[in-house]
Backbone as CSV, one residue per row, in Angstrom:
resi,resn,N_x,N_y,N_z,CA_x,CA_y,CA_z,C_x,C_y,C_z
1,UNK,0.840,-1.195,0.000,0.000,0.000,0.000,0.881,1.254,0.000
2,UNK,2.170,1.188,0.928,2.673,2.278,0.870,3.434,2.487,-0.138
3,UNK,3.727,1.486,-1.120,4.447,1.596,-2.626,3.703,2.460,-3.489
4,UNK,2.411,2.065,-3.468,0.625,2.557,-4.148,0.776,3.599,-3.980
5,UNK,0.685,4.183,-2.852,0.772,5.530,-1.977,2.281,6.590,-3.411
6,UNK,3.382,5.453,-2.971,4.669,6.737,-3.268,4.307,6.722,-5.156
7,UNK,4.205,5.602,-5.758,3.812,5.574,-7.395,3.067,6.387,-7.888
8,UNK,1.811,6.872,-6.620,0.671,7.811,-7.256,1.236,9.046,-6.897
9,UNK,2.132,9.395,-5.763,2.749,10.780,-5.826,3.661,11.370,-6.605
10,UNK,4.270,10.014,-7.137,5.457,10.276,-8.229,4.400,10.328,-9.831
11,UNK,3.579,9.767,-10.134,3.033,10.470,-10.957,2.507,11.494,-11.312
12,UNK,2.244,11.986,-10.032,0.961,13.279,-9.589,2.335,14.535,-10.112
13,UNK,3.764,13.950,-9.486,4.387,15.131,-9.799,5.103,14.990,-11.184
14,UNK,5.062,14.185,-11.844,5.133,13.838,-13.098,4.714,14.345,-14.098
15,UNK,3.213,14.341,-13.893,2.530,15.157,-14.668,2.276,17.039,-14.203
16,UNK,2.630,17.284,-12.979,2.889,18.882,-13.041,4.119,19.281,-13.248
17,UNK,5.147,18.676,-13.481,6.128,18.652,-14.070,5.855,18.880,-16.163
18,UNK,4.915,18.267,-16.359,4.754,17.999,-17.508,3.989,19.473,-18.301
19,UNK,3.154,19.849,-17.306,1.959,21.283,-17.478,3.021,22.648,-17.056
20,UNK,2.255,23.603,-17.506,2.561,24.612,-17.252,2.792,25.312,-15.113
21,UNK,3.545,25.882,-14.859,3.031,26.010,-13.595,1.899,26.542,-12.719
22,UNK,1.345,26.360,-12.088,0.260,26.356,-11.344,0.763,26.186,-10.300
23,UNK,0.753,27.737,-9.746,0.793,28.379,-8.053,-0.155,27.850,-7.138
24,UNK,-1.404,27.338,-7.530,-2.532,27.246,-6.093,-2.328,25.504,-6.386
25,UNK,-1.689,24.643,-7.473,-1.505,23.361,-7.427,0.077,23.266,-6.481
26,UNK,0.698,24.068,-6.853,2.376,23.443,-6.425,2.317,23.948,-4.465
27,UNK,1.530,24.934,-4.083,1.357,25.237,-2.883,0.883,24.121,-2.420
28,UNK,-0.050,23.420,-2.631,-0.706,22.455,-1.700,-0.015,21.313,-1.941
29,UNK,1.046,21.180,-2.752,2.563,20.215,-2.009,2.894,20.054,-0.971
30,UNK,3.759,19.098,-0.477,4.819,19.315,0.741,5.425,20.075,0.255
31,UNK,6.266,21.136,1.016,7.916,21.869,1.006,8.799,21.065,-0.438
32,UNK,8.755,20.117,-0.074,10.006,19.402,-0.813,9.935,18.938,-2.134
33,UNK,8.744,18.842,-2.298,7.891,18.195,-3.672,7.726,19.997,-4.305
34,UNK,7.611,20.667,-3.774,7.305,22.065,-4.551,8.813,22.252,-5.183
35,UNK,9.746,22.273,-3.787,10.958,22.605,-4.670,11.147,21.683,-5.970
36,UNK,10.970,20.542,-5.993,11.454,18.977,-7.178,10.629,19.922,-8.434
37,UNK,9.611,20.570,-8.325,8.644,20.914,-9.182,9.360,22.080,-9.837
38,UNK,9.073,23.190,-9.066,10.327,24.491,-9.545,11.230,24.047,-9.960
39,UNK,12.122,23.066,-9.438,12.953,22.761,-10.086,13.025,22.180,-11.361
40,UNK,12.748,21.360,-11.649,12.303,20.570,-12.833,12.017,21.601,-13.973
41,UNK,11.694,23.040,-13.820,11.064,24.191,-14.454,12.843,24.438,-14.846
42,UNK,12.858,25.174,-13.622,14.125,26.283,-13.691,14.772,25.660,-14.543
43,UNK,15.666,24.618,-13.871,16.992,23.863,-14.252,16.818,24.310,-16.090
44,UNK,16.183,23.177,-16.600,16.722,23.672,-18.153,16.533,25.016,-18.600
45,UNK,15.583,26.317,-18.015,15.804,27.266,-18.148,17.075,28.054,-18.271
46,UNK,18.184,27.506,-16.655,19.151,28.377,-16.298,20.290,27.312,-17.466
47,UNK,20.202,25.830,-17.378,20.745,25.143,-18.413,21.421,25.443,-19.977
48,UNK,20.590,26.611,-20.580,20.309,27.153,-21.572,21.332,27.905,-21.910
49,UNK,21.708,28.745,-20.671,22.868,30.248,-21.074,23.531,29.757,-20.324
50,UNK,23.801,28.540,-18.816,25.099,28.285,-18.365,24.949,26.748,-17.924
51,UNK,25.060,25.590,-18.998,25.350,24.303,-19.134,26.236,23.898,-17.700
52,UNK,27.841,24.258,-17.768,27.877,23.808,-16.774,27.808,24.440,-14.943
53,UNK,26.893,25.383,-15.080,26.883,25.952,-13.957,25.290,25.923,-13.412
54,UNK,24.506,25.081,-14.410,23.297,25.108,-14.450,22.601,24.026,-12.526
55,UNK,22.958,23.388,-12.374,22.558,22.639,-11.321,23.252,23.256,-9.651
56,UNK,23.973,24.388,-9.993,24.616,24.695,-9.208,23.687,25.979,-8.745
57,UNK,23.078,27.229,-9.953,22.561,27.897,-9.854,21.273,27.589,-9.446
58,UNK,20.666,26.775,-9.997,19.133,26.262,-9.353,18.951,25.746,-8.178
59,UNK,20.180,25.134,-7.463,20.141,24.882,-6.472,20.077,26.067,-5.436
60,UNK,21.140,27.129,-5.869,21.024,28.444,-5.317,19.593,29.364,-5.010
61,UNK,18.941,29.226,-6.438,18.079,30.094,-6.260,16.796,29.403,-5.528
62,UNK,16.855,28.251,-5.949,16.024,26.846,-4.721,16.092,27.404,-3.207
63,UNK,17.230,27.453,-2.933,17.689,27.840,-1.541,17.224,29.243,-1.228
64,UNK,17.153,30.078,-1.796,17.457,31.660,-1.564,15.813,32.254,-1.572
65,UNK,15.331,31.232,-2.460,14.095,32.450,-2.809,13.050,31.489,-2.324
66,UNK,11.586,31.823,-1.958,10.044,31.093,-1.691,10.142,30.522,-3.148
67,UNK,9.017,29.278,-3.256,8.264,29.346,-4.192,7.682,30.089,-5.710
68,UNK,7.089,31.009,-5.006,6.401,31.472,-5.878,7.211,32.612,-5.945
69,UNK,8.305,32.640,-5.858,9.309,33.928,-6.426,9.662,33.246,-7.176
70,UNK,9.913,32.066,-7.198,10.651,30.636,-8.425,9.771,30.513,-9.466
71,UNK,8.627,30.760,-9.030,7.430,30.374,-9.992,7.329,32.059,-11.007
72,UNK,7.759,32.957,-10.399,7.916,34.386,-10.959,9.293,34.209,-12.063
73,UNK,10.426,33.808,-11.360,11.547,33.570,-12.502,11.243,33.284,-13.421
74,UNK,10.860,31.806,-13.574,10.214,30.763,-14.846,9.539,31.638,-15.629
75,UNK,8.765,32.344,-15.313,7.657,33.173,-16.409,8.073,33.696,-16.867
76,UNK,8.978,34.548,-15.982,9.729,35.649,-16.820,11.210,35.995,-17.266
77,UNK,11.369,35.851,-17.965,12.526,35.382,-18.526,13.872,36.404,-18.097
78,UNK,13.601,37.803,-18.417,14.479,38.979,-17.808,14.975,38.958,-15.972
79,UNK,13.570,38.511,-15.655,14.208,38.229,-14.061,14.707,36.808,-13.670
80,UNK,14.983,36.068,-14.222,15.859,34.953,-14.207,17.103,35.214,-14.575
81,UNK,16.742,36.148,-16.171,18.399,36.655,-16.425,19.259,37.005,-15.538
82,UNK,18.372,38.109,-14.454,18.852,38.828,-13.905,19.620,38.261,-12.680
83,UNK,18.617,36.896,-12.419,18.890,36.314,-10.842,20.165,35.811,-10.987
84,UNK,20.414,34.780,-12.545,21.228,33.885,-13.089,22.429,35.189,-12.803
85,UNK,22.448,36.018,-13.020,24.053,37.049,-13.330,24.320,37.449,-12.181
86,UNK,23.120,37.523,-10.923,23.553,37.763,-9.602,24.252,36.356,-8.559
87,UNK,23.884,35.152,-9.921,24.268,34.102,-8.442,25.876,33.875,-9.037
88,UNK,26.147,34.372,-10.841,27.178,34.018,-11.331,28.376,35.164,-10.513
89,UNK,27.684,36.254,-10.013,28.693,37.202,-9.817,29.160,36.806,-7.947
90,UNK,27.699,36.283,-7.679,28.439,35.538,-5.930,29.436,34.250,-5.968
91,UNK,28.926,33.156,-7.355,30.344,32.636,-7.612,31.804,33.068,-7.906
92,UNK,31.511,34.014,-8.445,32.583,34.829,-9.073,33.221,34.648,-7.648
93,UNK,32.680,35.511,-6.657,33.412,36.220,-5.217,34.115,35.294,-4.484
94,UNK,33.218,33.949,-4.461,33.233,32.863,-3.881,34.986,32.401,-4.382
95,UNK,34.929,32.157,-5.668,36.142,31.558,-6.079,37.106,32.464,-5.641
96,UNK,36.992,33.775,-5.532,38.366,34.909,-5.592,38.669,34.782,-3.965
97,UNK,37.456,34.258,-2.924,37.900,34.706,-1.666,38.638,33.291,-1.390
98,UNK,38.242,31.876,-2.259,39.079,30.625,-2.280,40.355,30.998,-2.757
99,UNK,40.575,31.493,-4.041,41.697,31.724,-4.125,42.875,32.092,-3.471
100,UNK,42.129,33.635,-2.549,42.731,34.572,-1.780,43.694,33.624,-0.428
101,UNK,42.697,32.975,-0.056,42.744,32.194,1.323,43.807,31.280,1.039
102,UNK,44.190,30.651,-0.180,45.105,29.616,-0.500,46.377,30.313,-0.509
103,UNK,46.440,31.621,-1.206,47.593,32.097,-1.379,48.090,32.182,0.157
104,UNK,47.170,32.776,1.121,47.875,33.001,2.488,47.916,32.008,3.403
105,UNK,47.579,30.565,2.644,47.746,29.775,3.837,49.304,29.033,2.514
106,UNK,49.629,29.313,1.800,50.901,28.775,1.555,52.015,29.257,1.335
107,UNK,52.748,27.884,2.059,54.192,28.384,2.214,55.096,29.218,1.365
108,UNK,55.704,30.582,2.369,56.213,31.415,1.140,57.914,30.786,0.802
């Protein structure tokens, strides 16, 4: 029964995966099943203009933003641009303050 149970949820999100998004369907998810959903959206969105940075950024903006700010990206294409160049420019920082830190932890 509880196999029955997980097969019909994995279809259920299968097919909203498959449709357009729907805010008053992906809310009455669990937490975790909304993100799989957004996600499933975003990813080949951000995929598109940065292949290999694509699973890295969706995970970001997964993390950072509600729902239905995710569900706002997807639609609109300029504010995804926009999000995508703000998470590329916190990688950016990310790598320079790795960098930074290596130089001063090695031997001169």
């Amino acid at each position: 029964q509880l196999l029955a149970q997980q097969q019909a949820q994995q279809q259920q999100l299968a097919q909203m995966v498959a449709v357009p998004l729907d805010a008053k369907a992906i809310s009455a998810l669990p937490p975790e099943q909304q993100k799989l959903v957004v996600g499933e959206k975003l990813y080949p969105l951000i995929a598109a203009s940065q292949p290999e940075l694509a699973g890295k950024i969706t995970g970001m903006l997964l993390d950072s933003y509600f729902t239905e700010e995710i569900i706002h990206l997807v639609e609109t294409p300029e504010a995804l641009a926009a999000k995508i160049q703000e998470a590329l420019q916190v990688l950016r920082q990310h790598q320079q303050q790795q960098a930074q830190q290596a130089q001063a932890q090695a031997p001169s």
